[in-house]
N, C-alpha and C positions, 0 to 999 in steps of 0.2 A: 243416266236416268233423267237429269235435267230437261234434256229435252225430247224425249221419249214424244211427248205429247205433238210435236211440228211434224212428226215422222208417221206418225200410229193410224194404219189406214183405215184401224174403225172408230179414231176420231175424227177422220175424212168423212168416212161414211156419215156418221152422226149429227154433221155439222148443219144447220137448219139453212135453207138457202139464203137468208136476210144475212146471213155469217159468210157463207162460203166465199164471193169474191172477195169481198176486205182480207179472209185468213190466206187465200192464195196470192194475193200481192203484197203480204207482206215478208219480212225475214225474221230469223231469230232475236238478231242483235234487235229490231224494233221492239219486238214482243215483251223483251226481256231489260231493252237497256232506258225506255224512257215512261212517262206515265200514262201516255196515249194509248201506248202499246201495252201495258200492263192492264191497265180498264178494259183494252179489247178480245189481252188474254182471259182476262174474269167475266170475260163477259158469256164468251167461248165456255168455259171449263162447266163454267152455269148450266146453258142452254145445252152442252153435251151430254152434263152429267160423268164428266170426265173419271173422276176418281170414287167414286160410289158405283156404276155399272158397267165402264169402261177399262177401268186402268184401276180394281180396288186395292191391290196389294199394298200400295205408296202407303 
């Protein structure tokens, strides 16, 4: 479930074009293992509306 969100093609879809090349160059271990990546994950989750119309179950 962790990482649901790297995978999930209608958080692909969703992803605002100012988002998309940075989230497809980057990997999980970034996203996930330093602070850049965590800012860029939140920054993502924001702009998608990830867990609220995407993903509400979590």
């Amino acid at each position: 479930m962790l990482v649901h969100f790297y995978f999930c093609k209608h958080g692909r879809r969703a992803t605002p074009c100012h988002l998309r090349q940075k989230m497809a160059k980057v990997s999980v271990d970034f996203l996930l293992g330093i602070a850049k990546g965590a800012s860029l994950l939140c920054e993502w989750m924001e702009a998608t509306n990830f867990f609220t119309e995407i993903f509400p179950t979590c």
